[in-house]
N, C-alpha and C positions, 0 to 999 in steps of 0.2 A: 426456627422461630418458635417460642415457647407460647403465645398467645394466638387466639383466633379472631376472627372476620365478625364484626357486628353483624348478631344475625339478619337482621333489616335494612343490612347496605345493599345498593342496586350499585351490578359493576354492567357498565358495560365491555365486554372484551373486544381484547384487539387484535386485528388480524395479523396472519404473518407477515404478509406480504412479500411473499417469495418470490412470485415472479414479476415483482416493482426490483428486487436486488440483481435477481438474473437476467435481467433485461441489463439494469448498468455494469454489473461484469462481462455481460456480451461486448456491449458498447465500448466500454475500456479495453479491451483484448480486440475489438476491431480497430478502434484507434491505434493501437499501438501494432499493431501488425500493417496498419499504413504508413503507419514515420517507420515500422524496419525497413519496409520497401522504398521508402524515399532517402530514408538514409543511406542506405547500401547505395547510392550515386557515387560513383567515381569514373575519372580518365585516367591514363595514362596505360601501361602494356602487362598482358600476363606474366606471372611471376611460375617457376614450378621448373618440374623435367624439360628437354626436349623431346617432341615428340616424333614419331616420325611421319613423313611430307606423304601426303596423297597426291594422287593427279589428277584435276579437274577436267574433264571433256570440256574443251573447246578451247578457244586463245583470248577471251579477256575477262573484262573486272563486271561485267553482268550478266547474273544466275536467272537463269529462270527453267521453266519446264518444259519440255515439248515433248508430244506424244506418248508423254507419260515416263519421259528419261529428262532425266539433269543435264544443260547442257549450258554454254556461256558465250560469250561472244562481246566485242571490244565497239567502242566510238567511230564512226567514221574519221576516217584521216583526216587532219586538217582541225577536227574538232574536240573542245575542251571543256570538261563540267566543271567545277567548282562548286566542290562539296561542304561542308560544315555537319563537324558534330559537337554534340554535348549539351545543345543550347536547350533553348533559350539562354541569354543571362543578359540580366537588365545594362548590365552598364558595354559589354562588349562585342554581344551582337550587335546592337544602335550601332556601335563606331564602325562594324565593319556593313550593317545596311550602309551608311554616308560613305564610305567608299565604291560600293556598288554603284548605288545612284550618280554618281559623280561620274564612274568610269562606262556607265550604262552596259554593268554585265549582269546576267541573269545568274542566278546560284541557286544550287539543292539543300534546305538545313535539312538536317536527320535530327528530330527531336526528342529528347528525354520525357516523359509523361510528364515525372515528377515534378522537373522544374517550366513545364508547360501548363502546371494548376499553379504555379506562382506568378508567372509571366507572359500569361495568356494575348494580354495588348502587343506583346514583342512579335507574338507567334504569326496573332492577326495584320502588323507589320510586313511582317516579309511576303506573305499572302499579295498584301497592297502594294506592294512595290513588285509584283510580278514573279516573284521566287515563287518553288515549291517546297513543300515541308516530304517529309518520311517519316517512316517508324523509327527509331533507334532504342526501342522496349518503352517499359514502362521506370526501370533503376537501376540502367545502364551494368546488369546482369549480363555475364557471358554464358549465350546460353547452349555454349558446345558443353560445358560443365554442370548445368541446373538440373535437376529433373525435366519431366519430359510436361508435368500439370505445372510446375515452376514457367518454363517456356512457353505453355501456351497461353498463362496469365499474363506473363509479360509482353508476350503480342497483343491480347485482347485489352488489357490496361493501358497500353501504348496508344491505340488507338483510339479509347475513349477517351485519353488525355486528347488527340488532335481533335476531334467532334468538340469536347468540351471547353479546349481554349479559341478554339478559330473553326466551329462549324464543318468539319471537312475531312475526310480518312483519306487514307494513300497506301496503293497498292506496291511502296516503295521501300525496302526495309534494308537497313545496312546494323549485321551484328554488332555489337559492343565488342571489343578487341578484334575485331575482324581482321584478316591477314589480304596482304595482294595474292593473287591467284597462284604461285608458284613457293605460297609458302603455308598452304593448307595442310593442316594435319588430316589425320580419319576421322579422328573425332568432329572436326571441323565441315568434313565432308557428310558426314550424319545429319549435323544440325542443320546444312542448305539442303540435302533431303526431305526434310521436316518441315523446314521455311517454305520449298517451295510449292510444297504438297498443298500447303497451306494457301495457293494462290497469290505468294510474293513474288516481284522481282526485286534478288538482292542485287547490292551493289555495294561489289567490292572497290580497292581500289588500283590505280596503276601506279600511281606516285603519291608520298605520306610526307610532307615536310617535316614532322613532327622526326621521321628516320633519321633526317641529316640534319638536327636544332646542334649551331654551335654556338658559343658567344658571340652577338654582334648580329646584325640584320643580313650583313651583304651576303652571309653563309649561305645562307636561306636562300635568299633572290639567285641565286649563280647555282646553288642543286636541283631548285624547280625548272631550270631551265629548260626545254621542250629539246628531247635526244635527236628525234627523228617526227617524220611526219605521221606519225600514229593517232591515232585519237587518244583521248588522255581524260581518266577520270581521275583528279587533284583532289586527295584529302586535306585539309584544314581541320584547326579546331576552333567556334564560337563561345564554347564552356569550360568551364572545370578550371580556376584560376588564373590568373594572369596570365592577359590572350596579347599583351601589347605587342610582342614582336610579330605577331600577326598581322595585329593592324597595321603596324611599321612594313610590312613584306610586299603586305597585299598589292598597295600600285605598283613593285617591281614586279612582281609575277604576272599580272595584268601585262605590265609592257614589253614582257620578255616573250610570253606568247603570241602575241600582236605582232612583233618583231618580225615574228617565224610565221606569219601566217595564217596563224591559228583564229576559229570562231570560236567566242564562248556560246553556252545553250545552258539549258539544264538539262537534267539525265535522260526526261520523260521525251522533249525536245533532240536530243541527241538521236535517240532511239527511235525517232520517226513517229511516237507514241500521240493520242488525243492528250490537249493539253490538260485533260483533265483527269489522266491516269494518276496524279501525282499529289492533285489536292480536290478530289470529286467531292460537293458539297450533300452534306447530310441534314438531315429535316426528323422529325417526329421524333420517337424511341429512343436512335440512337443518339441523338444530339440531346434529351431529356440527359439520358443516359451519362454522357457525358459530363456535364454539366451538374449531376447532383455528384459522380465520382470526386471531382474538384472542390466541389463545394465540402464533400465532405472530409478530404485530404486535407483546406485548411483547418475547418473546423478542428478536427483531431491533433494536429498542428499545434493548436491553441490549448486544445485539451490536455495535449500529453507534455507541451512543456509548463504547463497550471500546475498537473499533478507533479511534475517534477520538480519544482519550485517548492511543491507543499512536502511532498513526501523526502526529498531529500535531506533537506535542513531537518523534521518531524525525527526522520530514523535515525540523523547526528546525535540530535538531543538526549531520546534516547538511549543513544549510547554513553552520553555523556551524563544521564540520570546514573545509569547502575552503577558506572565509575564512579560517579560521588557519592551514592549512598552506601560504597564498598568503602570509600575513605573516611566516612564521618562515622561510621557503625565501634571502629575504636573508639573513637573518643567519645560515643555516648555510653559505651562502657564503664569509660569512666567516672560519666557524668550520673552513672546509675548508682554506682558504688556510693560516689558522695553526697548524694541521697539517702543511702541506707544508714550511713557513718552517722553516730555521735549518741545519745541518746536513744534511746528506744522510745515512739508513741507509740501510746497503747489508747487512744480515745474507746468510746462505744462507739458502737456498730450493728448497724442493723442490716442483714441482706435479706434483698429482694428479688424472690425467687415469682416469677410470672410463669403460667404454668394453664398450656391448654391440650388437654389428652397427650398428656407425657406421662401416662400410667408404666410403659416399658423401664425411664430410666429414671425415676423421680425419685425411687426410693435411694439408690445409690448416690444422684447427686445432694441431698440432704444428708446423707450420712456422711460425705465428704465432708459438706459443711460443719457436722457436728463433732466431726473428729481434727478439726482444725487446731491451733496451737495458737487459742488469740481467747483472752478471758474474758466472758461476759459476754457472749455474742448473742446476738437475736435474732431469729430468722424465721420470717414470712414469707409463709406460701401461698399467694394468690391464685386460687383457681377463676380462670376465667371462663367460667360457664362449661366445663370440659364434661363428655357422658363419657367415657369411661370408666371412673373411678378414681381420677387422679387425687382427690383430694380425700376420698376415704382410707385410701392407701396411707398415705403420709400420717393422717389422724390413728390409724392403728399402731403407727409406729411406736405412738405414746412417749415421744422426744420432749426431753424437758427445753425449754427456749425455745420451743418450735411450734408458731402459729401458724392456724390455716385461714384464711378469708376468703369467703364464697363470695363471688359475685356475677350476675348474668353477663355471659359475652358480650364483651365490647375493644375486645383487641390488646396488644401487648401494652399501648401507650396507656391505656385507660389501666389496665391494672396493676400497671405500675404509678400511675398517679395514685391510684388507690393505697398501693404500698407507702409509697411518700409519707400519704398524711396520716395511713395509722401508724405507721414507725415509730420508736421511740427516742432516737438516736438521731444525731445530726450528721456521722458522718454513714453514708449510703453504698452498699456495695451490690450490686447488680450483676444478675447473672443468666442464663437461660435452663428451662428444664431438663435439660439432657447435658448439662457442661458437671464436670466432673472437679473440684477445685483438691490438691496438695495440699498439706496439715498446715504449710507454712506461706500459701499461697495470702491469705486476708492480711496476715503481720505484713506482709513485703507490699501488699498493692497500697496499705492504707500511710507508710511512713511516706510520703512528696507531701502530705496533705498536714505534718506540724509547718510548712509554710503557708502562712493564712493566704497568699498571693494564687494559690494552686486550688482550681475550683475541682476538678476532674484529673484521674488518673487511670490511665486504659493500664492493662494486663498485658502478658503474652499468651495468646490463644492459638491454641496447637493441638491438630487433628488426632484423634483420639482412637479413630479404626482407620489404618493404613493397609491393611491387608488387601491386595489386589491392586490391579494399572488405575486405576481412577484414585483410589485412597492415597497411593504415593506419589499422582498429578497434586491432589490438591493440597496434602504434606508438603512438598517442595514451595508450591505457590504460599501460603503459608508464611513458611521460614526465610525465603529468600523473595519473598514479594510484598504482601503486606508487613511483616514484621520489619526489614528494609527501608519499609517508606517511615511507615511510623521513628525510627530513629530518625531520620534524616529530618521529619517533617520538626518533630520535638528538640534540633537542634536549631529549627527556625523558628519554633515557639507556636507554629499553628496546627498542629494535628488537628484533621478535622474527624474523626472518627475515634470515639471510644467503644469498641466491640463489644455489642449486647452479650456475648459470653462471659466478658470478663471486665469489670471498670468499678470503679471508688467515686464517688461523688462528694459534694460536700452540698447537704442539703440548702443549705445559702444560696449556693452558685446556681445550683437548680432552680430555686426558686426566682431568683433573679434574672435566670433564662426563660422566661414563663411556663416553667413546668414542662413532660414528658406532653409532646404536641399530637395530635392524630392529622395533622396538615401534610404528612409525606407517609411514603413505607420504607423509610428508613430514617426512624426513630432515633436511633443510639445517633445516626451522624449529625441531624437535626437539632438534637438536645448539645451536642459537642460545641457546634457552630454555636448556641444560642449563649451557653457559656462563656466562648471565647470573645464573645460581641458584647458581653455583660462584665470584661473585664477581668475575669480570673485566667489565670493559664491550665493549660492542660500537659501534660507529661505525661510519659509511657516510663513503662517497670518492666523495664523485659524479666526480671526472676522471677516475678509473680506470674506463675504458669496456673493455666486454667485448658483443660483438656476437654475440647468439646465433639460431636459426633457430627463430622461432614456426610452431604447426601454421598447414597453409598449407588444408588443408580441414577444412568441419563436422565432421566425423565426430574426426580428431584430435585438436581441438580440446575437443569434448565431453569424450575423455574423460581428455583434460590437467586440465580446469578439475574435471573429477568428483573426481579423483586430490587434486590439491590441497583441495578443499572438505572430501571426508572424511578428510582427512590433518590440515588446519587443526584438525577437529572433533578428531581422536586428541590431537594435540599440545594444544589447549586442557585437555580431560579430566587428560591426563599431566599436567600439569605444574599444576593447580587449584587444589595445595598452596603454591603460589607466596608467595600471599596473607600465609601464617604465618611467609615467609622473613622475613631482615635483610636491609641493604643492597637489592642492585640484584635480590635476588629479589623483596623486596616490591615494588620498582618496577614489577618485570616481572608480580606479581599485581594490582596495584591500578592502573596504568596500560596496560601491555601487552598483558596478557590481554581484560579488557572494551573496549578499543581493536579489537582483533583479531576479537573476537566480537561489535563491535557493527559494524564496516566486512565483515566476511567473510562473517556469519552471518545478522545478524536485518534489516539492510536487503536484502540481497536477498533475504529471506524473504517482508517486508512489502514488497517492489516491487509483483507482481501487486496488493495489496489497492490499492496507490494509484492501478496504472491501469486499475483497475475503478473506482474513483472518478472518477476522468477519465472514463472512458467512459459512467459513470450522468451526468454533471455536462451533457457532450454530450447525451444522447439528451434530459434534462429539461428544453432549454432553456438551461443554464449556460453556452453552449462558449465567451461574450467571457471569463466569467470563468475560463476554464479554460484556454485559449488564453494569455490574461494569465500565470498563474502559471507555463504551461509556458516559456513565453519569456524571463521574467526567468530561472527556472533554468536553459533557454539558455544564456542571455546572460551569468550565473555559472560556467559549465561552460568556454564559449567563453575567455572573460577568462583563469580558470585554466589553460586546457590551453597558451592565447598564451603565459603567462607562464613555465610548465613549458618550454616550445619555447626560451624566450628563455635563457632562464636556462643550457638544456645545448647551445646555441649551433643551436641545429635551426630549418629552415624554419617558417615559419606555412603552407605552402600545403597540408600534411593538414587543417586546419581546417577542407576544406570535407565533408569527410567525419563532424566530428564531428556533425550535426544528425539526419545519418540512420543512425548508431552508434544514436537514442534508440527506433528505432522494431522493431530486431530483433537487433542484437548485445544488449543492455541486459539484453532477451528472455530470450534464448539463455544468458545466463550466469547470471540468477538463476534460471532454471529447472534449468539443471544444479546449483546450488548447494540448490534443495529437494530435487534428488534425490541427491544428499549427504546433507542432510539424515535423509531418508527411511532411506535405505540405513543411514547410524549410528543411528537410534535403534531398526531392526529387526534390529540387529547380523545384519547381514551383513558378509562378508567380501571387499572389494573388491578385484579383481586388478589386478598393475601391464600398462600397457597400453604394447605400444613402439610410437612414435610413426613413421611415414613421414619418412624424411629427404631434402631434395632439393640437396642442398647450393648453393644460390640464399643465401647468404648476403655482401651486399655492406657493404664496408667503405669507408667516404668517405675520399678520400686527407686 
């Protein structure tokens, strides 16, 4: 920015607010590591090797501990549990509670956490109708295979699912893929080690219907049938898809045991147990506890399928932006060309050079100017109050067409209004004090403008010291980002930005846009918009190259991009009414505008949430498929920027810079762009920042 800060403006500044953002990336990364644990819900049987069978001490299907060894031991004879797992589930535990009730037998559910913070009335159900609940984890996790802090979360989450849906823990815990007692592995025998250490009693099972599911119901009813007079703990399942043959089973298996003799109980019951081993009521802490667990499980729920709503359609688009602006960049090629075709204008010309302590590269970019290939040119240098030297500099030059005009700081816009009206020339070429312009750059920018219809003509502006990882970030964003948009936007007819480094005006159009405005900090996009809503068009000249000097460190850089992003946010707000305009203002509202604020605004806003997504996707287990996605967009990004390269006749060999552009420039600029954000909607007032200049600006012969 070649102009400075009115010395008598009171800014107030704005905070970062850092840990307002890391609070909601915590948040979002907790959310989402609660939907992995609820998603990971599944039934049916271990998939993998086989492994080989351990031997359990003792003879049946309930673990527990004594004297500090693992030991087991079976139902009384005669007697039958009936178990359930997988539940809650809204529609087919109720059908199989209304069997119970009818057939007045007691049952054990083994509950899921996860689906016990959605179905907590079901839970409180079975409760009232005299069952007891269990543990069955927290997301139905086998937890002979999880770590060992994996397993302990899922018992301690399991449990605050039962406190949280129905007031109540249970000392009763049956694994997720559990085997009957003769078909343990070692591994298997570890984790009821661990279980029981833990003060569980597990419970395995004797008979699994699920072993002998064949088509048809009567399967079922005629393999549960009761072998001998053993005691019998009967697995069922109340979750995990379609339970109807279940429901269909259930009064045969009922009257098949009955037959034989058999009591039903529940497991705690069976065991001779206080009935309250199984559903013992919880109060204070752990029922609080509970209860905000669920509460926050939905929440996050809501949360994470919101963001996923938003961020997924967002990251399509997108994709589907670069894809179109890699298809339309032909054919603004050729819409450049016929542009340049026919006739040669050669109007007057006057540029306006705005200039605040650019003593380093003033002298050079005036000499550009003077050694241009365009007759008659006039060029003013407004110093805006600069104590360097800048405008003694120029004045020794002793350039013939070369005015200087002093005036007390008042900022870029003021001195360039000031250029306006002492100019002599109607058509306006504007530039900044460190942009360097090509002999044949003013001939190529000022021909779009022998059509009287064309108010404004942006340049191509192209980073001028690429030496180093940051100079060849912002080189690439450049050629295959802004230069990109601008073809694509100029084959919609609303470009809203003409880049104060480089752009033609037609002082009409300007005048008609009410002049260069001090209402935003960002000027050039301001005066664009006021243009296009005043009825002229604006076009881009991609061969009119103007080579200017990007910040070359973090610091100036930050707060180039802050400048811009709360500037983008001014200009958007101003000009909102766009919308209601005719002609090229409505284009400029209904294309321009949400163009503008969906590429400047809300994709860098949702950046973080997508590589917090990345990074949950990684830590779960996801990272082929994460990996995947990142490399196709790669390999999108790469194509594009090649093709950006080709098209304004530049090397491919920055390219190798763009892969690790994704891991901290990418970073770096949508975090500045939420603290834009931030800053605009706490209406602060953000100060213009002058930038370090090194004059390290190089021009390819």
């Amino acid at each position: 920015m070649s102009a400075g800060t009115p010395s008598d403006a009171r800014h107030r500044r704005p905070k970062a607010h850092w840990g307002l953002l890391a609070i909601t990336m915590l948040a979002v990364l907790v959310a989402l590591l609660l939907q992995s644990l609820g998603t990971s819900v599944g039934t049916g049987t271990r998939t993998g090797q086989i492994a080989q069978r351990a031997e359990l001490p003792g003879n049946g299907a309930i673990v527990y501990r004594e004297d500090g060894r693992l030991v087991s031991r079976g139902l009384p004879d005669k007697i039958v549990a009936l178990t359930f797992d997988d539940g809650p589930d809204p529609r087919w535990t109720r059908e199989i509670l209304r069997v119970l009730a009818r057939e007045h037998v007691p049952a054990t559910f083994f509950v899921v956490g996860t689906r016990a913070a959605y179905n907590a009335d079901v839970v409180r159900q079975e409760l009232e109708q005299g069952h007891e609940v269990g543990n069955h984890t927290w997301s139905h996790a086998d937890l002979s295979t999880v770590p060992v802090w994996r397993r302990n979360l899922e018992l301690s989450l399991g449990q605050l699912g039962l406190a949280g849906s129905a007031h109540v823990t249970s000392a009763l815990l049956r694994p997720p893929y559990s085997s009957k007692p003769g078909a343990l592995t070692a591994r298997d025998l570890r984790a009821l080690e661990a279980e029981t250490e833990a003060g569980y009693v597990v419970v395995l099972s004797d008979r699994d219907t699920d072993d002998w599911r064949r088509p048809g119901v009567d399967a079922i009813e005629a393999a549960a049938a009761p072998p001998d007079t053993r005691g019998v703990v009967l697995l069922l399942h109340d979750g995990g898809g379609d339970r109807s043959e279940t429901v269909a089973a259930l009064p045969g298996i009922i009257r098949s045991y009955r037959a034989a003799g058999f009591t039903f109980t529940t497991v705690s019951g069976g065991l001779g147990l206080p009935s309250t081993a199984g559903d013992a009521k919880v109060d204070g802490v752990p029922r609080l506890q509970g209860a905000s667990l669920l509460a926050a499980v939905r929440i996050s729920n809501v949360f994470v399928t919101g963001i996923g709503w938003l961020v997924i359609p967002f990251a399509l688009i997108a994709v589907l932006r670069t894809l179109l602006a890699m298809l339309v960049a032909r054919r603004h090629v050729r819409l450049s060309s016929a542009r340049l075709a026919g006739d040669e204008f050669l109007p007057g010309v006057s540029v306006l050079v705005p200039a605040y302590n650019e003593a380093v590269g003033i002298e050079r970019s005036v000499q550009s100017l003077v050694a241009s290939h365009y007759p008659g040119l006039e060029v003013v240098v407004i110093d805006d109050g600069s104590t360097d030297g800048t405008a003694d500099l120029v004045d020794a030059m002793g350039l013939r067409n070369v005015r200087v005009i002093r005036q007390v700081n008042g900022g870029k816009a003021a001195a360039l209004r000031t250029g306006t009206r002492e100019s002599s020339n109607d058509i306006l070429v504007m530039l900044d004090g460190d942009t360097v312009f090509e002999p044949d750059t003013i001939r190529k920018l000022v021909q779009p403008l022998r059509d009287p219809r064309v108010g404004a003509v942006s340049g191509n502006t192209k980073v001028g010291n690429r030496r180093g990882l940051l100079g060849r970030w912002q080189h690439l964003e450049y050629v295959a980002g802004f230069n990109l948009d601008r073809r694509l936007l100029d084959l919609l007819r609303c470009i809203t930005t003409v880049p104060g480094a480089a752009g033609a005006f037609r002082r009409s159009a300007v005048l008609a846009a009410g002049g260069l405005s001090t209402d935003t900090l960002a000027e050039d996009t301001d005066i664009t918009m006021g243009i296009l809503r005043a009825g002229y068009e604006v076009v881009h000249e991609e061969r009119a190259r103007a080579w200017t000097e990007a910040p070359s460190n973090l610091t100036d850089l930050w707060r180039q991009r802050w400048r811009w992003g709360y500037g983008t946010l001014q200009c958007i707000w101003k000009h909102r009414g766009a919308v209601r305009d005719t002609g090229l203002g409505r284009r400029l509202g209904w294309f321009g505008l949400p163009y503008m604020l969906f590429a400047q605004v809300l994709l860098p806003v949702l950046a973080p949430v997508i590589d917090i997504y990345a990074l949950h996707g990684i830590l779960t287990g996801e990272t082929r498929q994460v990996l995947l996605v990142w490399l196709s967009y790669l390999a999108l990004q790469l194509a594009a920027a090649a093709y950006a390269l080709r098209l304004d006749g530049e090397s491919l060999r920055p390219l190798w810079a763009l892969p690790l552009q994704q891991f901290f420039y990418r970073q770096l600029i949508y975090l500045v762009v939420i603290q834009s954000v931030v800053s605009a909607l706490s209406g602060a007032h953000l100060p213009w920042h002058k930038l370090s200049r090194s004059g390290e600006v190089t021009v390819p012969a």
